[in-house]
C-alpha positions as a Markdown table, in Angstrom:
| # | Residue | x | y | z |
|---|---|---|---|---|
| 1 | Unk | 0.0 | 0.0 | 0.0 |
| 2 | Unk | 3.0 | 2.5 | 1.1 |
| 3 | Unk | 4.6 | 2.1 | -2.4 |
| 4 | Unk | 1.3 | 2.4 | -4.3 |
| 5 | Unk | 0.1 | 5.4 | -2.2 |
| 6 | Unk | 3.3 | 7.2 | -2.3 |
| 7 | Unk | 3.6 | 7.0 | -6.6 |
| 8 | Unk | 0.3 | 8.0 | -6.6 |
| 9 | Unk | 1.0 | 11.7 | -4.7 |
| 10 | Unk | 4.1 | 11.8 | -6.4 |
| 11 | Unk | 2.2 | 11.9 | -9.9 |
| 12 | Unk | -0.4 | 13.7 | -8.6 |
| 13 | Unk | 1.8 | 16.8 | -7.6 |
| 14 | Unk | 3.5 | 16.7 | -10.7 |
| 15 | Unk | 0.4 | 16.5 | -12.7 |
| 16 | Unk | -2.1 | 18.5 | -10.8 |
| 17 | Unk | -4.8 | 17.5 | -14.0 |
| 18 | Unk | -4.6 | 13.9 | -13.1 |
| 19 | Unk | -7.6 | 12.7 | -14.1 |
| 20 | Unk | -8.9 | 8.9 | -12.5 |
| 21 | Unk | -8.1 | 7.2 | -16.2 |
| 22 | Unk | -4.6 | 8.4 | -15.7 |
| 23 | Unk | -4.4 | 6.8 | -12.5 |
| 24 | Unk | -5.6 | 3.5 | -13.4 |
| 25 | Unk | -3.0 | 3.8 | -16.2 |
| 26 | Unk | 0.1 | 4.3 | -14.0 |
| 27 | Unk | -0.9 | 1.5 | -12.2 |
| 28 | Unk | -1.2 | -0.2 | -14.7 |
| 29 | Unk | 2.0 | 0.4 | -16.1 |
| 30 | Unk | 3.0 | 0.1 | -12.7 |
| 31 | Unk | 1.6 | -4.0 | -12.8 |
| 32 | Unk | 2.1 | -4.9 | -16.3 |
| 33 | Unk | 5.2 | -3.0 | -17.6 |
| 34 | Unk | 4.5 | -2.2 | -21.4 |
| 35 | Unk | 4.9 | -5.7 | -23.1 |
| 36 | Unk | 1.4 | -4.9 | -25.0 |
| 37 | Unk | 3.4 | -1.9 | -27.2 |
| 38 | Unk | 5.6 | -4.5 | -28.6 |
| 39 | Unk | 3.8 | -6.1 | -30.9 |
| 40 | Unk | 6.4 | -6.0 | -33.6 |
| 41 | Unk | 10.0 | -4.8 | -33.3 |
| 42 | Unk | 9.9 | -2.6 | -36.1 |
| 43 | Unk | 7.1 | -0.8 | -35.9 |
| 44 | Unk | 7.8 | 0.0 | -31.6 |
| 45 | Unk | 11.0 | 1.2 | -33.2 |
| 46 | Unk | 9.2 | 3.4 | -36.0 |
| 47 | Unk | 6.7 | 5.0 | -33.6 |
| 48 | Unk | 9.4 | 5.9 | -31.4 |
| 49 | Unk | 11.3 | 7.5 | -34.0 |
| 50 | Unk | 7.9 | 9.5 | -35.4 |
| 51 | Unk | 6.8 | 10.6 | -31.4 |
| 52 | Unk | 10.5 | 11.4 | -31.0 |
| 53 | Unk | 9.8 | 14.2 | -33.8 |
| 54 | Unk | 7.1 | 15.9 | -31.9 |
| 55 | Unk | 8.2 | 15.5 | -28.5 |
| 56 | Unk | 8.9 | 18.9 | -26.4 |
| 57 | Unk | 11.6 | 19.0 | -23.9 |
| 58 | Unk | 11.2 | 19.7 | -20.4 |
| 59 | Unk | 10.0 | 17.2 | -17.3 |
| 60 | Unk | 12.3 | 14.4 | -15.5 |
| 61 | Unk | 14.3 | 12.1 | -17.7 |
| 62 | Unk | 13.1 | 9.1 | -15.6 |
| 63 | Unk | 9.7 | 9.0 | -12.9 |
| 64 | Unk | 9.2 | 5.9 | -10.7 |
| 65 | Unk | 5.5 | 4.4 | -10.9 |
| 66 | Unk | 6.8 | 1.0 | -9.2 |
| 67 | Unk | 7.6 | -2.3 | -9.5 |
| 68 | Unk | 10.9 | -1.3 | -9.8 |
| 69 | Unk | 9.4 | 0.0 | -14.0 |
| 70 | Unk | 10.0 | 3.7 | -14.8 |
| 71 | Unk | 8.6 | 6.5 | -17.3 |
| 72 | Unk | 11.5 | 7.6 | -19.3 |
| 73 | Unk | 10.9 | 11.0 | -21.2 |
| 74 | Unk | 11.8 | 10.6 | -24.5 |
| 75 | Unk | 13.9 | 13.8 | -24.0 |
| 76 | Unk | 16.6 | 11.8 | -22.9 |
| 77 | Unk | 17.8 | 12.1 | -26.6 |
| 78 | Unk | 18.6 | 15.5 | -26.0 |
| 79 | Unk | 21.2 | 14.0 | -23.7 |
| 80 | Unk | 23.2 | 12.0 | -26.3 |
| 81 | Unk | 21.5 | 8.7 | -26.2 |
| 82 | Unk | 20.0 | 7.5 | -29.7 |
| 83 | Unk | 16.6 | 6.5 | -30.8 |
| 84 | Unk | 17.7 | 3.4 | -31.1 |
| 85 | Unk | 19.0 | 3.0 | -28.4 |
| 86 | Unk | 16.1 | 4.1 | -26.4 |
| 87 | Unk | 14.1 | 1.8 | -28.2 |
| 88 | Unk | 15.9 | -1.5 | -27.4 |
| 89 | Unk | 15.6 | 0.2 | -23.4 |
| 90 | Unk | 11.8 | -0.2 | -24.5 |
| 91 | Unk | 11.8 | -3.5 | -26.4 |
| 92 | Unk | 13.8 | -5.6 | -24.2 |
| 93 | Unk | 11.7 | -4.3 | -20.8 |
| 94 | Unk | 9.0 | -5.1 | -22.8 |
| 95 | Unk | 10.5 | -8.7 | -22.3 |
| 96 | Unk | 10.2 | -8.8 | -18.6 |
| 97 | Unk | 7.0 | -10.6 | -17.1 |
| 98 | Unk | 6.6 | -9.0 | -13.7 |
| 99 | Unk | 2.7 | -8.5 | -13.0 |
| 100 | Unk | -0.5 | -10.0 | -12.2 |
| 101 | Unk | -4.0 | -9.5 | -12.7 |
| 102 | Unk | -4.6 | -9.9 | -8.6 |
| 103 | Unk | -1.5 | -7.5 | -8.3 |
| 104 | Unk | -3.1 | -5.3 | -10.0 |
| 105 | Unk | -6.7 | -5.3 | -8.6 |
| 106 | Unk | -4.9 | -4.9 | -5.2 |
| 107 | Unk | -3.5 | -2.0 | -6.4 |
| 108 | Unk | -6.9 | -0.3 | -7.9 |
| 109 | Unk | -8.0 | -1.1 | -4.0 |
| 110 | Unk | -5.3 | 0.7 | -2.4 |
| 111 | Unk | -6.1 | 3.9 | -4.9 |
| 112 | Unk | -10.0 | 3.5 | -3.9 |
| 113 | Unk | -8.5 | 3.9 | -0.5 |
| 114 | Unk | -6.1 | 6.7 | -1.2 |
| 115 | Unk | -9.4 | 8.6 | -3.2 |
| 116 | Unk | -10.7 | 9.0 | 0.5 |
| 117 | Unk | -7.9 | 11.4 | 1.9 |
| 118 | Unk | -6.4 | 12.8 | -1.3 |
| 119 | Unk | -7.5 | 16.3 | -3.3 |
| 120 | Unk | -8.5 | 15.0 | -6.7 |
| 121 | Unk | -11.4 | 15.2 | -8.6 |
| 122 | Unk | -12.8 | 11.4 | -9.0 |
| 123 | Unk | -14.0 | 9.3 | -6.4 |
| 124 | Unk | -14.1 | 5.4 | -5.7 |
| 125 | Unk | -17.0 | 4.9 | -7.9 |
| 126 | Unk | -15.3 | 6.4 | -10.9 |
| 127 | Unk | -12.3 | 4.1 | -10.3 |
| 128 | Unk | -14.3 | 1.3 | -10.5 |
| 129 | Unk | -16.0 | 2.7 | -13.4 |
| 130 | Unk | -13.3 | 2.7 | -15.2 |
| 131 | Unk | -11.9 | -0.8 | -13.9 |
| 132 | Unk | -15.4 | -2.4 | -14.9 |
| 133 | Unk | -14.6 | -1.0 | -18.4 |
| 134 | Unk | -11.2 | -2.6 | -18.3 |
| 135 | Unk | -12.0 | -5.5 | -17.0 |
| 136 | Unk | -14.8 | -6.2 | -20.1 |
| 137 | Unk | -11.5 | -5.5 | -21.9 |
| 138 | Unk | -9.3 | -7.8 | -20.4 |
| 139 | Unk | -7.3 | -5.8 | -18.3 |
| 140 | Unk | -5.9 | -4.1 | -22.0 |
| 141 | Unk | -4.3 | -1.1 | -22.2 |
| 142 | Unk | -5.6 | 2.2 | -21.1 |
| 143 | Unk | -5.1 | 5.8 | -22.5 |
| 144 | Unk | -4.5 | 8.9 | -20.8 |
| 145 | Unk | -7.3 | 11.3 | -20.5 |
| 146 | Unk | -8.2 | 14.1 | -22.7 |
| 147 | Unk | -7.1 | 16.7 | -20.4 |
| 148 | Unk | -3.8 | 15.0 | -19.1 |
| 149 | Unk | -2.4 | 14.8 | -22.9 |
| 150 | Unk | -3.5 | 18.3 | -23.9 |
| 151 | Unk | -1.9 | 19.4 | -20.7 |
| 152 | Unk | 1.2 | 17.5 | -20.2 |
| 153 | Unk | 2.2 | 16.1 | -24.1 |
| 154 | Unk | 3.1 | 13.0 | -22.7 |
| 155 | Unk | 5.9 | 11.1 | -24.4 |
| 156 | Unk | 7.2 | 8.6 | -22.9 |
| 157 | Unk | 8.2 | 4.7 | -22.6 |
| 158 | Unk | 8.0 | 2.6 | -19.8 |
| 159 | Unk | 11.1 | 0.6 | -18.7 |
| 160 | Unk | 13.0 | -1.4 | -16.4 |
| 161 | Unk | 14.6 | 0.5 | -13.6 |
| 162 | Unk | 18.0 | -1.3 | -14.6 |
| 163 | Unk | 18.1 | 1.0 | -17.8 |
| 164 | Unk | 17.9 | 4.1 | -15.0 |
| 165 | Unk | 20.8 | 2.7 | -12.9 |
| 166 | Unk | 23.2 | 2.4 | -15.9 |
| 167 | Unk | 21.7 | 5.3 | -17.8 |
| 168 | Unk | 25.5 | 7.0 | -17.7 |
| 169 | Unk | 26.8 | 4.5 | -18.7 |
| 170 | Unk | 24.6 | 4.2 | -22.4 |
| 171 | Unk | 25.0 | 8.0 | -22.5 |
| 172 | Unk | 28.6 | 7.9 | -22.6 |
| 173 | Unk | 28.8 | 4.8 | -25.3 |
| 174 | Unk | 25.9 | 6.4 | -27.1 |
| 175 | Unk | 28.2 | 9.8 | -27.3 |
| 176 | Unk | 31.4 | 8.2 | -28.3 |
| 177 | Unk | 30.0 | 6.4 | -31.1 |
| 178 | Unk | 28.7 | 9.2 | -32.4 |
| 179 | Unk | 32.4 | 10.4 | -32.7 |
| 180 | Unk | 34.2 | 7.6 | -33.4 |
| 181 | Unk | 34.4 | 4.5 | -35.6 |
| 182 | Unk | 35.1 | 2.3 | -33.5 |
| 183 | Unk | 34.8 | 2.6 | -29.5 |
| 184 | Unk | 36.8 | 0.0 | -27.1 |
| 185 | Unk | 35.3 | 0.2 | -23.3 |
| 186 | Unk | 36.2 | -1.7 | -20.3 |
| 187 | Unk | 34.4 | -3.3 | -17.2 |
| 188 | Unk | 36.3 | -3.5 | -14.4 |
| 189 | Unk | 35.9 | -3.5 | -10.6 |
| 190 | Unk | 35.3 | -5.3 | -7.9 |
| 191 | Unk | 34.2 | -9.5 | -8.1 |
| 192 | Unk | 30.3 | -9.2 | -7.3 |
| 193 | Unk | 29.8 | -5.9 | -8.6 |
| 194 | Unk | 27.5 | -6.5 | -11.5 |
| 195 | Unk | 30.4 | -6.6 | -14.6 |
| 196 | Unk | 29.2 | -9.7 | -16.2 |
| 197 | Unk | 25.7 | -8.5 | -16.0 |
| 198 | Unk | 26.0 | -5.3 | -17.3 |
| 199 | Unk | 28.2 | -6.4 | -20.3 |
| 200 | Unk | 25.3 | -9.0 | -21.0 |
| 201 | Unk | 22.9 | -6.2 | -21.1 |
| 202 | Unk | 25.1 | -3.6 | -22.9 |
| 203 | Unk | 25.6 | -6.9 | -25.6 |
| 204 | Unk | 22.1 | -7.0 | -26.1 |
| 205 | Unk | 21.3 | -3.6 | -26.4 |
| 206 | Unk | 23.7 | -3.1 | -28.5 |
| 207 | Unk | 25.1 | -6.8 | -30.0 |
| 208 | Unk | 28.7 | -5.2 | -29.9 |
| 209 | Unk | 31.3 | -7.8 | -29.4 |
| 210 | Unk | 32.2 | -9.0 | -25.8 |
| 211 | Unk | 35.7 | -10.6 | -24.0 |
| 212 | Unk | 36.1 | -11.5 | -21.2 |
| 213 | Unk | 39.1 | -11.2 | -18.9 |
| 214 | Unk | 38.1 | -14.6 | -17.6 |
| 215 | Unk | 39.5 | -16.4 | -20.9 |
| 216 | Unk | 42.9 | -15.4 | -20.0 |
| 217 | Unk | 44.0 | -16.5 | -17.1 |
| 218 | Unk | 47.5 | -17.2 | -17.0 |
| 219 | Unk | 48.1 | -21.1 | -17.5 |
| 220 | Unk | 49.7 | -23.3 | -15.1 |
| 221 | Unk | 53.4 | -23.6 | -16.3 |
| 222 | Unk | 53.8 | -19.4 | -16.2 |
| 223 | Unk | 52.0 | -19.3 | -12.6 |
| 224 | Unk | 55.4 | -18.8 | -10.8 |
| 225 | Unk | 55.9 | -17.3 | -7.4 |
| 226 | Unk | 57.6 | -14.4 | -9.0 |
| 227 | Unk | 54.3 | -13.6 | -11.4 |
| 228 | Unk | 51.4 | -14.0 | -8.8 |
| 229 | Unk | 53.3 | -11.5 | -6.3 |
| 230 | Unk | 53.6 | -8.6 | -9.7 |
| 231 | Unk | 50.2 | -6.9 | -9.1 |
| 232 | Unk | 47.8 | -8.2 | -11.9 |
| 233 | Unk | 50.1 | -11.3 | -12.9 |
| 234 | Unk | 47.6 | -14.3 | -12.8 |
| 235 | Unk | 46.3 | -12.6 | -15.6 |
| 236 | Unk | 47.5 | -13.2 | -19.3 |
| 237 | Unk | 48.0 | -9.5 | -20.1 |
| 238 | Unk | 50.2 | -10.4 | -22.9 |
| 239 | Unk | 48.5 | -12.5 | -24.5 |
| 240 | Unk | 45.2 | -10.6 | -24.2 |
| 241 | Unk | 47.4 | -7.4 | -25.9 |
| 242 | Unk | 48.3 | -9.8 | -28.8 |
| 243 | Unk | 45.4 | -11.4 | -29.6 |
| 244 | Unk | 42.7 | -9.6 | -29.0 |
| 245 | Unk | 43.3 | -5.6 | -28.1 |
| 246 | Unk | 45.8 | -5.5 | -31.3 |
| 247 | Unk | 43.6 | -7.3 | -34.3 |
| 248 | Unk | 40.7 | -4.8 | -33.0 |
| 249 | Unk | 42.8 | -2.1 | -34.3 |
| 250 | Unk | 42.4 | -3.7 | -37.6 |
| 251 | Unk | 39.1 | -4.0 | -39.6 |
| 252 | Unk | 39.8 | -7.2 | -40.1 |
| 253 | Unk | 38.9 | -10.6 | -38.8 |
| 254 | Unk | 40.7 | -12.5 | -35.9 |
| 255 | Unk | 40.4 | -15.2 | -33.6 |
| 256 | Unk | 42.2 | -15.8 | -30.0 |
| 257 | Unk | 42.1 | -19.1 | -27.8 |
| 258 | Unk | 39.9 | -19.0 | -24.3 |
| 259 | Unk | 41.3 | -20.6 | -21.2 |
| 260 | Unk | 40.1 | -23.9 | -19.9 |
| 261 | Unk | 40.1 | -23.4 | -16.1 |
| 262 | Unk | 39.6 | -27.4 | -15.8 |
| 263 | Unk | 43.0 | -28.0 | -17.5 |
| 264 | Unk | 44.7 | -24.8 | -16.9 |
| 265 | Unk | 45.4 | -24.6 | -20.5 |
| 266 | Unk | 44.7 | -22.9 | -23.6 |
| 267 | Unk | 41.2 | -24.5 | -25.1 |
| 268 | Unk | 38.4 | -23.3 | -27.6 |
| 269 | Unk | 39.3 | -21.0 | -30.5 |
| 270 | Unk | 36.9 | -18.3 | -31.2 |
| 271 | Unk | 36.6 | -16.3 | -34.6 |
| 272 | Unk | 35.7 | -12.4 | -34.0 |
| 273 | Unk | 33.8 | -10.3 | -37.0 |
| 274 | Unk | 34.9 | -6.5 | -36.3 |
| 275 | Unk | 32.5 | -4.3 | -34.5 |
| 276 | Unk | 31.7 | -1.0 | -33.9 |
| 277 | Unk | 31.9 | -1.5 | -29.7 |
| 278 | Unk | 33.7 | -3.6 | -28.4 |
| 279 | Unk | 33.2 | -4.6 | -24.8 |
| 280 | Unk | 35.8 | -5.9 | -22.7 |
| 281 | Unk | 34.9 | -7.4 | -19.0 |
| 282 | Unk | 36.2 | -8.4 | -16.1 |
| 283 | Unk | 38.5 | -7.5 | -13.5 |
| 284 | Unk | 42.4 | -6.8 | -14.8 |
| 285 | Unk | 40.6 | -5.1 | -17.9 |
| 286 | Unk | 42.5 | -2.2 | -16.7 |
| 287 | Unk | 45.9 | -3.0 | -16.4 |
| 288 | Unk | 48.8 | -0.6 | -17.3 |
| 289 | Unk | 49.4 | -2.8 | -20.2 |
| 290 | Unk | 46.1 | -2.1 | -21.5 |
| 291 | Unk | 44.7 | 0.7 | -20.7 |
| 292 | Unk | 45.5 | 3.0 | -23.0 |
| 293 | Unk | 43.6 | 1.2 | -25.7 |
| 294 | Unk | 40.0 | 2.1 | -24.2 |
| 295 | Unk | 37.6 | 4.9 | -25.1 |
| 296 | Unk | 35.7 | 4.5 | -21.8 |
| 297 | Unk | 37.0 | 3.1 | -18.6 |
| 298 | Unk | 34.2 | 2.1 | -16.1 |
| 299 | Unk | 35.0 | 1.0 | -12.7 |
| 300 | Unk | 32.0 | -1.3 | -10.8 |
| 301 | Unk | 32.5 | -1.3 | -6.7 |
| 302 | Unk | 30.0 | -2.1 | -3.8 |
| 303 | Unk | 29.8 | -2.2 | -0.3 |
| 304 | Unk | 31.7 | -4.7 | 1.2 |
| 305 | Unk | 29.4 | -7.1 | 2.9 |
| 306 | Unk | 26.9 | -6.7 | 0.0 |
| 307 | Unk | 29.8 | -8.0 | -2.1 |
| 308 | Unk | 30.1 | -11.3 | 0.6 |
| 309 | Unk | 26.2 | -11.2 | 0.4 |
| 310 | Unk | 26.3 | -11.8 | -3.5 |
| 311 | Unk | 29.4 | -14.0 | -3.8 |
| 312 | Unk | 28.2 | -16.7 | -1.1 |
| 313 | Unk | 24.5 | -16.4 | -2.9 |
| 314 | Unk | 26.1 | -16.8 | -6.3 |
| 315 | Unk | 28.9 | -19.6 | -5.5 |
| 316 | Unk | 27.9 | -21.5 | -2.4 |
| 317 | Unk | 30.4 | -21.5 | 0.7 |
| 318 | Unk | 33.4 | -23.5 | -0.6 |
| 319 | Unk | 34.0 | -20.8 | -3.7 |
| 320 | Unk | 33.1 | -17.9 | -1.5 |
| 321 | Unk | 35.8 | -18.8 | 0.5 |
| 322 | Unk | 38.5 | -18.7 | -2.4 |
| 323 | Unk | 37.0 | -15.7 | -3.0 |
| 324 | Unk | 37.5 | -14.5 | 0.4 |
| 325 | Unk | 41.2 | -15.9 | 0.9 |
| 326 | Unk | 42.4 | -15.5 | -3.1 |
| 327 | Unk | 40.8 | -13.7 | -5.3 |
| 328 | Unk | 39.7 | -10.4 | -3.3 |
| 329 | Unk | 42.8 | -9.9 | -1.7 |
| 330 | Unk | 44.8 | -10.2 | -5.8 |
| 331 | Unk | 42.6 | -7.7 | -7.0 |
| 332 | Unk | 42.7 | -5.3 | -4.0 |
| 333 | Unk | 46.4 | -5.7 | -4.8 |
| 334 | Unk | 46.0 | -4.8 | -8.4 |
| 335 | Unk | 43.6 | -2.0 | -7.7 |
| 336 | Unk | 46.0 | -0.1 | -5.1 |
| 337 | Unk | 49.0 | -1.0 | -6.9 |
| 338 | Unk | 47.5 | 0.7 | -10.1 |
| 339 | Unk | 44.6 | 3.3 | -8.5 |
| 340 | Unk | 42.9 | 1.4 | -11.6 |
| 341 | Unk | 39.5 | 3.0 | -9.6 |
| 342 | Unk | 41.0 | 6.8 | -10.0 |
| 343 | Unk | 41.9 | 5.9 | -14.2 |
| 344 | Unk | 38.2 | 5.1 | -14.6 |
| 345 | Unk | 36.0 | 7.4 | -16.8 |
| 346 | Unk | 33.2 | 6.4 | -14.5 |
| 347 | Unk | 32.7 | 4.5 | -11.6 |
| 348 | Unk | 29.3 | 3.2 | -10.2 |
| 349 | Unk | 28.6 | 1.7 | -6.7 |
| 350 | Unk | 25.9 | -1.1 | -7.4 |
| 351 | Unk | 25.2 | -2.0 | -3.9 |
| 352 | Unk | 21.1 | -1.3 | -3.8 |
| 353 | Unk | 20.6 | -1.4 | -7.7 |
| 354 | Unk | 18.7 | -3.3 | -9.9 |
| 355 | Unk | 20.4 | -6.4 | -11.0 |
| 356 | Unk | 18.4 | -8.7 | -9.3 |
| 357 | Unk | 15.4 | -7.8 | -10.8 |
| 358 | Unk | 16.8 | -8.2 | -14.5 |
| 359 | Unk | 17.6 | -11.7 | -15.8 |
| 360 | Unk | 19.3 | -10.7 | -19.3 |
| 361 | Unk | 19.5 | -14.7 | -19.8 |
| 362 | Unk | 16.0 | -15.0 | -19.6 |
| 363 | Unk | 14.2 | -12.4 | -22.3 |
């Protein structure tokens, strides 16, 4: 109820002609998401492009209406991000299944119940009006009123809040593309922070090409005493450099060999067709060796016992305890050794974001 009464007042300040059809619709939204606009690619992607001409400026870029789903102004182009962009934000939240009819009917109640103490101008019997009209439909989509359009010139999309969280981080790529040919980024930070997650999402917003520091760990024979003790040195830094950050230089088409933890060797070959971004992952992305090949540096970090939290949740107690004992403490040593975290272009604390809510795998 707290949630659902405070978006309500929230909406209601903001848009002081807020009519009781465009208070069923944000909770609607609110419930559903906006998977009924995505009928076909395409054409979500063609609207998108002919509102974009006619929208005004002005308003938030992003306003909450719950279930962790959010307004985004189509404005936000004025910032740097593209349509296109904006519209894969749209299609893939579209993806997400989330609500329920009795979710939602709980929610009309609690704005029945909020009619009685607020100042607007419908009642409980108009909101179930309206919801007996909606339910003859099927619990379809709803428009805004009259008086709310003419008024406010809505133009908007509705999407997952983990767009919101890593909205920098689109704007940035979104700029540098614009400028360059080719852009390079990395993703480095702390284990638990969200890097594999957010590369996954920035491949499928994007489907730029993706490495991962994790295929180049040094192999056994060159795992010395004097290597592991150089900050960064289980990593194959080298070889990384060679095959990969080199041939992407190039326009032209390359392969490199991934690393087979279970045999500590050099396994699996994988071709790469050029790109326009490239994405590389994982912690050591930064290293002195190859730094200086990125566009865009991003640094991940979180709380400290939300990083425990996740890796115990994620890899059971016999991993989390490498983790604890190994693999913390060598990149703590790498990121002091380096100030990797001070290089970055950006850095984001993910403790409290989205993640959770946003299974990339799944949609």
């Amino acid at each position: 109820m707290l949630e659902t009464k405070l978006i309500l007042e929230q909406h209601a300040r903001q848009y002081p002609i807020f009519k009781v059809q465009d208070a069923v619709k944000l909770l609607h939204q609110s419930e559903f998401g906006c998977a009924h606009l995505v009928e076909n690619e395409d054409r979500a992607l063609e609207r998108l492009r002919a509102e974009l001409e006619l929208t005004r400026a002005g308003g938030p870029i992003f306003e909450q209406i719950g279930n962790n789903y959010y307004r985004l102004n189509l404005s936000a182009v004025e910032t740097g991000v593209s349509a296109e962009t904006l519209g894969r934000f749209f299609i893939l939240s579209s993806k997400v299944k989330r609500g329920t009819v009795d979710g939602f009917e709980v929610k009309i109640q609690h704005l029945k119940e909020w009619c009685r103490s607020s100042n607007v101008d419908f009642s409980e019997e108009d909101v179930e009006n309206c919801m007996e009209s909606l339910r003859q439909r099927k619990y379809s989509a709803i428009s805004h009123s009259t008086a709310y359009r003419e008024a406010y010139h809505p133009a908007y999309r509705v999407v997952d809040g983990v767009f919101k969280d890593y909205f920098e981080v689109f704007k940035k790529i979104d700029v540098l593309l614009g400028v360059h040919s080719k852009v390079t980024m990395a993703i480095d930070g702390n284990c638990g922070s969200g890097k594999s997650t957010l590369a996954g999402l920035i491949q499928s917003v994007y489907k730029c090409n993706l490495f991962k520091m994790d295929d180049f760990y040094v192999p056994l024979e060159r795992k010395t005493e004097e290597r592991l003790r150089t900050p960064g040195g289980n990593v194959d830094y080298e070889r990384f450099e060679s095959e990969v950050m080199r041939p992407l230089a190039t326009s032209a088409e390359f392969s490199y060999s991934l690393f087979d933890c279970k045999r500590q060797a050099l396994g699996e070959v994988y071709q790469v067709t050029p790109n326009r971004l490239n994405v590389i992952e994982g912690s050591y992305s930064m290293h002195p060796q190859l730094i200086d090949y990125y566009n865009f540096k991003l640094f991940l970090t979180l709380d400290e016992a939300e990083q425990h939290r996740r890796i115990l949740n994620r890899n059971g107690e016999v991993v989390y305890k490498r983790f604890r004992d190994q693999w913390i403490p060598l990149e703590t040593l790498y990121f002091d050794a380096y100030k990797i975290k001070a290089k970055a272009d950006l850095t984001i604390n993910t403790t409290g974001l989205s993640n959770a809510y946003f299974d990339i795998d799944n949609i």
